[in-house]
C-alpha positions as CSV (number, residue, x, y, z in Angstrom):
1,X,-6.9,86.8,-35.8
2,X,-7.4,84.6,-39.1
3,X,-5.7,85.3,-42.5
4,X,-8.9,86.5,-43.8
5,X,-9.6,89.3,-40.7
6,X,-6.4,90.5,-41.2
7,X,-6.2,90.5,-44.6
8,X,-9.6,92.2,-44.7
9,X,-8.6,94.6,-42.0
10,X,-5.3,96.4,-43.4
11,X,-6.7,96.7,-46.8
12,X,-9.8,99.2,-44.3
13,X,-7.1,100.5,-43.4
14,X,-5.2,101.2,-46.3
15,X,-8.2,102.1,-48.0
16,X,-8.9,104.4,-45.4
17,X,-5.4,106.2,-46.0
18,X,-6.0,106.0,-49.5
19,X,-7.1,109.7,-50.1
20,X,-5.5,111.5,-47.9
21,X,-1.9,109.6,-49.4
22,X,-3.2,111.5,-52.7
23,X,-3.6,115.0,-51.1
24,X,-0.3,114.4,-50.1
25,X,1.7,113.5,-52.9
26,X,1.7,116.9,-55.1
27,X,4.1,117.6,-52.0
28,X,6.5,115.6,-53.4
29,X,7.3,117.2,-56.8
30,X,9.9,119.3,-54.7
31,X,13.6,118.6,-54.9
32,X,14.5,115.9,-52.4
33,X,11.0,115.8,-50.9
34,X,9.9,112.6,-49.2
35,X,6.2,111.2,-47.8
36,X,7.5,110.9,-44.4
37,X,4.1,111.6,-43.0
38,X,2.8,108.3,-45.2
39,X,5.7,106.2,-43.6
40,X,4.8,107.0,-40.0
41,X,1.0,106.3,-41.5
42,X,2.1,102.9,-42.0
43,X,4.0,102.4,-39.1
44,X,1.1,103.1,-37.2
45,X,-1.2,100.9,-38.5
46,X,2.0,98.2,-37.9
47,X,2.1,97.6,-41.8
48,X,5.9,97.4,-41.7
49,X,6.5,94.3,-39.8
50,X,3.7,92.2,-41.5
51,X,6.1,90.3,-43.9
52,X,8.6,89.4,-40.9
53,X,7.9,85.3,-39.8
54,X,5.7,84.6,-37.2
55,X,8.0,83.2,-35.2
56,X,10.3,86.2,-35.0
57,X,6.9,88.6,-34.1
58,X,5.4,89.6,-37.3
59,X,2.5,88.4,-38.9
60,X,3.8,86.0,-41.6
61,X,1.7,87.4,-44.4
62,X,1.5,86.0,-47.6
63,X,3.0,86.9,-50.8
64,X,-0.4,87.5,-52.5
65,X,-1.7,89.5,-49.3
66,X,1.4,91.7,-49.5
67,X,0.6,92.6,-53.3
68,X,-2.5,93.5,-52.5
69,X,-1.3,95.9,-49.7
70,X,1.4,97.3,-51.9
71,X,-0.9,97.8,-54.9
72,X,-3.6,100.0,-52.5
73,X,-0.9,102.1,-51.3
74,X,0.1,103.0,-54.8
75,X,-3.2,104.3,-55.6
76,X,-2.5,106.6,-53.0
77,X,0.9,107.1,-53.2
78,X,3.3,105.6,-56.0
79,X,6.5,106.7,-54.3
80,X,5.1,105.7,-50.8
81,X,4.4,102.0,-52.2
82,X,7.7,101.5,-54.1
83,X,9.9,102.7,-51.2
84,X,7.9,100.8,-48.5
85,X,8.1,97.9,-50.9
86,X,11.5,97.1,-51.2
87,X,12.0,96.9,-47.4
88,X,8.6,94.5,-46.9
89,X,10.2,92.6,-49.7
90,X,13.4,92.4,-48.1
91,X,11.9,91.0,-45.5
92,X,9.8,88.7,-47.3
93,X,12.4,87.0,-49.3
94,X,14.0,86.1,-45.5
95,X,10.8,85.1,-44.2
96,X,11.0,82.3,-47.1
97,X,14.4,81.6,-47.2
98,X,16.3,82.2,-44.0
99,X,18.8,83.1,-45.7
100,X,20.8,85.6,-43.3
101,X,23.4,85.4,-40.9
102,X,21.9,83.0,-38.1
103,X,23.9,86.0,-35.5
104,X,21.9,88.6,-37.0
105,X,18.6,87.6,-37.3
106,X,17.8,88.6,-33.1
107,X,19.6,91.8,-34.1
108,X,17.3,92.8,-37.2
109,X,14.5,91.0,-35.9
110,X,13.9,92.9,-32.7
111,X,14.9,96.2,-34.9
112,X,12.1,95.4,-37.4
113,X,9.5,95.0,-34.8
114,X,10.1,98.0,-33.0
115,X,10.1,100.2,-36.7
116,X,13.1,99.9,-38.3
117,X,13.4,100.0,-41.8
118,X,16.1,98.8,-44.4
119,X,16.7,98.0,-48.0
120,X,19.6,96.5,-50.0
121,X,22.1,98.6,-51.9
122,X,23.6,97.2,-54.6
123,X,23.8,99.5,-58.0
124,X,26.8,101.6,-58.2
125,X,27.0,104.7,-61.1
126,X,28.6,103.1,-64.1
127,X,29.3,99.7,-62.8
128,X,26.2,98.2,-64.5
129,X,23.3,96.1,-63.4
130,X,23.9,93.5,-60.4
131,X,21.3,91.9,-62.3
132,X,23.5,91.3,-65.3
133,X,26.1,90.5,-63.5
134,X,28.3,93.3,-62.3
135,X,30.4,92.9,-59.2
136,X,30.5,95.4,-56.7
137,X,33.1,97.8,-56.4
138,X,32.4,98.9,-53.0
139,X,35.0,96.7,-50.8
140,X,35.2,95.4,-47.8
141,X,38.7,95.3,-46.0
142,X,39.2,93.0,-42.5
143,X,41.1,95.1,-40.2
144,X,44.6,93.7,-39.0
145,X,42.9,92.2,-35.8
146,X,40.5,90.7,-38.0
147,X,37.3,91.9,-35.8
148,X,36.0,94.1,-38.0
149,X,35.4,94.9,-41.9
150,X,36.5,98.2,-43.5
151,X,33.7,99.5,-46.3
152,X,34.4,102.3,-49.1
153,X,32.3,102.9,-51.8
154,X,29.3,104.7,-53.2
155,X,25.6,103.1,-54.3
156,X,23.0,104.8,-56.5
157,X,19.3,104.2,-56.2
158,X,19.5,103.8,-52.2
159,X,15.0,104.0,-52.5
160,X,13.4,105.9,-48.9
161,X,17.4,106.7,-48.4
162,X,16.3,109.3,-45.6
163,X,14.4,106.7,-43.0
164,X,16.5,104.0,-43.4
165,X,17.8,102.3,-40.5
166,X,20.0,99.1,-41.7
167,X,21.5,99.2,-45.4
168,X,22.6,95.9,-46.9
169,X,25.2,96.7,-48.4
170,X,26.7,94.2,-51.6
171,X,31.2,94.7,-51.7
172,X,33.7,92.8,-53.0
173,X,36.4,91.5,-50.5
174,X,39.7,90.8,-50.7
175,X,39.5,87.6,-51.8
176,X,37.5,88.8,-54.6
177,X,33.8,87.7,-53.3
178,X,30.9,89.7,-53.0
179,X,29.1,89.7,-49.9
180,X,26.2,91.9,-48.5
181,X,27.2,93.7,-45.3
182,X,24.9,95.2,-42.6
183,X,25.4,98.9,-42.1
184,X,23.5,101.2,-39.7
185,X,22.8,104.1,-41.1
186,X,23.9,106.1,-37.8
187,X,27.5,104.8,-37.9
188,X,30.6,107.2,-38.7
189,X,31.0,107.6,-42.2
190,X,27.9,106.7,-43.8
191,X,25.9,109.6,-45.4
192,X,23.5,110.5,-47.7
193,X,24.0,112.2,-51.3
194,X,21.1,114.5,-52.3
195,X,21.4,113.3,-55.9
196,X,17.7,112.1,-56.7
197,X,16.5,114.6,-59.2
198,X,14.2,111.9,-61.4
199,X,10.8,114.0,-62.5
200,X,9.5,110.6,-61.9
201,X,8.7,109.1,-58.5
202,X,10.8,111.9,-57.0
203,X,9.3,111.1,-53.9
204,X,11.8,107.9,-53.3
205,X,14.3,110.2,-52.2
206,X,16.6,107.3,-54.1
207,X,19.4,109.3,-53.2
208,X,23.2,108.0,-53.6
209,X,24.6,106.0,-50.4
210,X,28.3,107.6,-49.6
211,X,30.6,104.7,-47.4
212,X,33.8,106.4,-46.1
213,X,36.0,103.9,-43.8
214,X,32.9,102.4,-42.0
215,X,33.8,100.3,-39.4
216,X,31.0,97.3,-39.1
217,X,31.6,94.1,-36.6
218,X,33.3,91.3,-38.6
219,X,30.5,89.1,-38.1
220,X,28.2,91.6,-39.3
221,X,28.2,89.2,-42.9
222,X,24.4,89.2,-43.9
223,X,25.9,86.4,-46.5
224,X,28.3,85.9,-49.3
225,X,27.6,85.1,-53.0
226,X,28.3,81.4,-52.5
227,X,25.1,80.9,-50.7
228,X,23.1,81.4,-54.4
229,X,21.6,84.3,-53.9
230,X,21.7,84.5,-57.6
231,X,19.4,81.7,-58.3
232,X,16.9,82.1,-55.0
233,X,13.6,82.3,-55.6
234,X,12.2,86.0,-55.3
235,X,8.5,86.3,-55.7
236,X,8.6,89.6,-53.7
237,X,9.8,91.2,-56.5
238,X,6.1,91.4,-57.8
239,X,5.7,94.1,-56.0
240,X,7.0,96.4,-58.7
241,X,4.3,95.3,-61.0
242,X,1.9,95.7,-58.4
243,X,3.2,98.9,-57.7
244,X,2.6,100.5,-60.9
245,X,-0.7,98.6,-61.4
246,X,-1.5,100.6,-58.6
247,X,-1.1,103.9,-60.3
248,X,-3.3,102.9,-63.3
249,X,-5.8,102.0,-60.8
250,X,-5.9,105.6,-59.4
251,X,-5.6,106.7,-62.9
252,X,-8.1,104.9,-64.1
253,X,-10.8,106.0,-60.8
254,X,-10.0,109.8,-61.9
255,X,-11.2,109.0,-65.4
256,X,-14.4,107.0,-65.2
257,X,-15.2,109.6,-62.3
258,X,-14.8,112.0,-64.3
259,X,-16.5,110.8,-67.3
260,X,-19.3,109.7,-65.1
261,X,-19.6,113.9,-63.7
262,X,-18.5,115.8,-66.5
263,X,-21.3,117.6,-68.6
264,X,-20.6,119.9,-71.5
265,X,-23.1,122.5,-71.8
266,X,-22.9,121.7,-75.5
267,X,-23.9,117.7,-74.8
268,X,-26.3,118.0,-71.8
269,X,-24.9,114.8,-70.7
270,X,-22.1,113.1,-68.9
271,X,-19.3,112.4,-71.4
272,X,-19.0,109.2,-70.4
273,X,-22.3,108.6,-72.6
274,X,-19.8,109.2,-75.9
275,X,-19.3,106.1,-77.7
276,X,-15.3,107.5,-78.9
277,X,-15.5,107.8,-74.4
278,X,-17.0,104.4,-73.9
279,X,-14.0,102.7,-76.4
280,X,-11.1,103.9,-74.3
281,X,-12.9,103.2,-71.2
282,X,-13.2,99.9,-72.3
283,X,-10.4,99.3,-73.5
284,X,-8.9,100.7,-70.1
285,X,-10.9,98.1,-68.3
286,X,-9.7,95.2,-70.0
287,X,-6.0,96.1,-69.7
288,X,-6.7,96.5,-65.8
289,X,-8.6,93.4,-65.3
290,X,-5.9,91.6,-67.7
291,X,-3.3,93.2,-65.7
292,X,-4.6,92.2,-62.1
293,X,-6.0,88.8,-63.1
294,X,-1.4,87.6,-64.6
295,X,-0.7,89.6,-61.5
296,X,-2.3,87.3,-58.8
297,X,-2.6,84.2,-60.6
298,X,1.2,84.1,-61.2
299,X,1.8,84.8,-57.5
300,X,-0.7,82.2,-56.3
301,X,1.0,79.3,-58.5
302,X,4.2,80.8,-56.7
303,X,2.9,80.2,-53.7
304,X,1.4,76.4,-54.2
305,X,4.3,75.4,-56.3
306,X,7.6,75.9,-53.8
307,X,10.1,74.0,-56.4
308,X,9.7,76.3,-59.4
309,X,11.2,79.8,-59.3
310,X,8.7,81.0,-62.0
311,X,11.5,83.6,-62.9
312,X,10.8,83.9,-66.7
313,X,6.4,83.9,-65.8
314,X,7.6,86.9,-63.1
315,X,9.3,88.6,-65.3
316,X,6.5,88.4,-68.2
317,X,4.3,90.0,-65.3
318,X,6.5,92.3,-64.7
319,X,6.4,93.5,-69.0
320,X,3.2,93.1,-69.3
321,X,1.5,95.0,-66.3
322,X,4.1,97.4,-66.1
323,X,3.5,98.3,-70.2
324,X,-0.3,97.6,-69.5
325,X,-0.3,100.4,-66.8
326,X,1.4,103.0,-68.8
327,X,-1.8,102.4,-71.6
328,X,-3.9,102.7,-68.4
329,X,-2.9,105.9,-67.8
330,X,-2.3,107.3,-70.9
331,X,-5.9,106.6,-72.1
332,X,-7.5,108.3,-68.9
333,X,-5.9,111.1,-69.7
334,X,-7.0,110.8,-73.5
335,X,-10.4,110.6,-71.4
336,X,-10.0,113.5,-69.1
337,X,-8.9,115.6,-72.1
338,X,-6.2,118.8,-71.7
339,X,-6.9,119.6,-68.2
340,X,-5.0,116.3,-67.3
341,X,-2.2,118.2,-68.2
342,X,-2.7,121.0,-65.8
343,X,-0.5,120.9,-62.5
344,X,-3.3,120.6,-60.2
345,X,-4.4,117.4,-62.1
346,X,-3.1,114.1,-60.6
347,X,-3.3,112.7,-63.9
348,X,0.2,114.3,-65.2
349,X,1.9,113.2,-61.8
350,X,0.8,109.3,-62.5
351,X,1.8,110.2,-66.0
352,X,5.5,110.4,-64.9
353,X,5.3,108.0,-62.5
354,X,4.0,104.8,-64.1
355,X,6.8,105.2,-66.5
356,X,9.4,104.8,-63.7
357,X,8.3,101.2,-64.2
358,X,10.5,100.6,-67.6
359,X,13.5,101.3,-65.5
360,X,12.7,98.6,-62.6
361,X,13.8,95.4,-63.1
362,X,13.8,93.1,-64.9
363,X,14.5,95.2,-68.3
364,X,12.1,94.3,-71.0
365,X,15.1,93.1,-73.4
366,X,15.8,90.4,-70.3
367,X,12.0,89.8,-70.3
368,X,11.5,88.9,-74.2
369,X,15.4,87.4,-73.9
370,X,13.7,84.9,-71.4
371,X,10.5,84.2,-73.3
372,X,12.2,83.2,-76.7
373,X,14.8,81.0,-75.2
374,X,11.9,79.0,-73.6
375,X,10.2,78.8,-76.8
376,X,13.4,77.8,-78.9
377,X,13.9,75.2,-76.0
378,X,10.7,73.3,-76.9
379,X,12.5,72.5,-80.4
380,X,15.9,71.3,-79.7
């Protein structure tokens, strides 16, 4: 099957799953609620191995494709797309990089293609950002035979925490270097905290990961710090901004339907007639198609130009559409009026949501951080 068929057939697909991701996701304003039934959706339609390599049994898909795919599941489900995200993304960052242990690629590999699912924990509760630069406190300790590594610790933000199967896990080792370990989520003392209580995209289940004397293999090593993780290139993480661009785009259907089939007795006429209407409709348009248009054009001179990182253009994506997408939504519901407030509305739900995106990295301070240094570079 060509890029194109394939391309063209998962987004029918996703499309087709589109609405019934949205009858689903009131579900998850419960206490440590997850979309299970979504996951096994895309399982079925074999979305989670697409970004593994070719040559390991996946489909190989590109890093514009797999925007594309993460942005239509967000219009059905937000918390569906972020969770699925960071384990496609995972993946994807590998698929470019072949960065992991050479011993445990057969392993994860063969355990991707047959459905299982991992993600990276790195942030710990009052340790600070990875990002900025805060070492793990989680260690690893190599047992007296030296066959195997000892882990203790706690992560927050552990994202679809209850389906995981692998968890890379960052730790400092006794030597004082951070390395990411590979944890199975069914081995003895690894469990899950119930500690995700966020009003917005609750459905992550981004519960806290609990480590207690787990015993992993001692080549079991996903890699160490020295092999510049750091500075790698990491165009998968566009899939937060595609993520929440996602949301606005569901927002932004509700809203023109709406103003398209609403009719006041008092007007006669759909409100979408209203001039004050048309404004913030078009004004909602241009932020989306503004939005969409950095999005992909970023990721396609990503993907053409292998030698540049485009870390500060990601993260001005990442600002930009993220802060775009909250306007999104906030003007459909200026559009749909008081009843987007109501708990059968959707609109309140994206409300919360597309806000989770401030919190995602990068930060905007790092963002506009980046952008002025650049522009003070040009003059010295």
């Amino acid at each position: 099957m060509s890029t194109t068929s394939l391309r063209n057939q998962l987004l029918a697909q996703l499309q087709s799953l589109t609405p019934t991701f949205q009858n689903r996701e009131s579900e998850l304003d419960q206490l440590n609620s997850f979309p299970y039934e979504n996951i096994d959706d895309l399982k079925k339609v074999g979305y989670t191995t697409l970004t593994l390599p070719i040559d390991l049994g996946g489909a190989g898909i590109s890093l514009t494709d797999f925007l594309a795919f993460q942005e239509q599941i967000a219009k059905g489900c937000g918390s569906t797309a972020l969770s699925i995200g960071w384990h496609m993304g995972t993946i994807l960052e590998f698929a470019e990089h072949r960065h992991w242990n050479p011993e445990l690629v057969p392993l994860l590999s063969e355990a991707i293609r047959n459905g299982a699912l991992l993600n990276t924990a790195a942030s710990e509760r009052n340790a600070g950002s990875p990002l900025r630069g805060a070492k793990p406190r989680t260690t690893a300790v190599l047992s007296p035979d030296r066959q195997s590594y000892i882990l203790n610790g706690e992560k927050t933000f552990t994202s679809a925490s209850p389906v995981l199967d692998f968890i890379f896990v960052t730790a400092t080792m006794e030597d004082g270097e951070a390395a990411t370990f590979v944890v199975s989520r069914k081995l003895k003392g690894v469990s899950i905290r119930e500690t995700w209580d966020s009003v917005a995209m609750r459905g992550t289940a981004s519960h806290d990961l609990i480590l207690e004397n787990v015993e992993i293999p001692a080549n079991y090593v996903l890699e160490t710090a020295t092999t510049g993780s750091k500075n790698r290139r990491k165009g998968w993480m566009l899939h937060i901004p595609a993520c929440y661009l996602g949301i606005a785009g569901a927002a932004r259907d509700y809203a023109v339907r709406f103003a398209a089939e609403y009719v006041p007795t008092s007007l006669g006429k759909p409100i979408g007639t209203l001039p004050a209407i048309q404004q913030q409709m078009g004004e909602l348009e241009l932020k989306l198609v503004s939005s969409r248009e950095f999005l992909y054009a970023i990721a396609k001179k990503y993907e053409k130009n292998p030698e540049n990182d485009f870390k500060t253009e990601m993260a001005a994506v990442k600002t930009v559409v993220t802060n775009n997408a909250i306007d999104i939504v906030d003007l459909a519901m200026r559009i749909v009026g008081a009843r987007s407030l109501s708990q059968q509305n959707p609109l309140h739900r994206y409300y919360q949501n597309v806000r989770a995106g401030l919190h995602n990295p990068p930060m905007d301070d790092i963002t506009f951080k980046m952008l002025a240094e650049n522009a003070l570079a040009e003059f010295k």
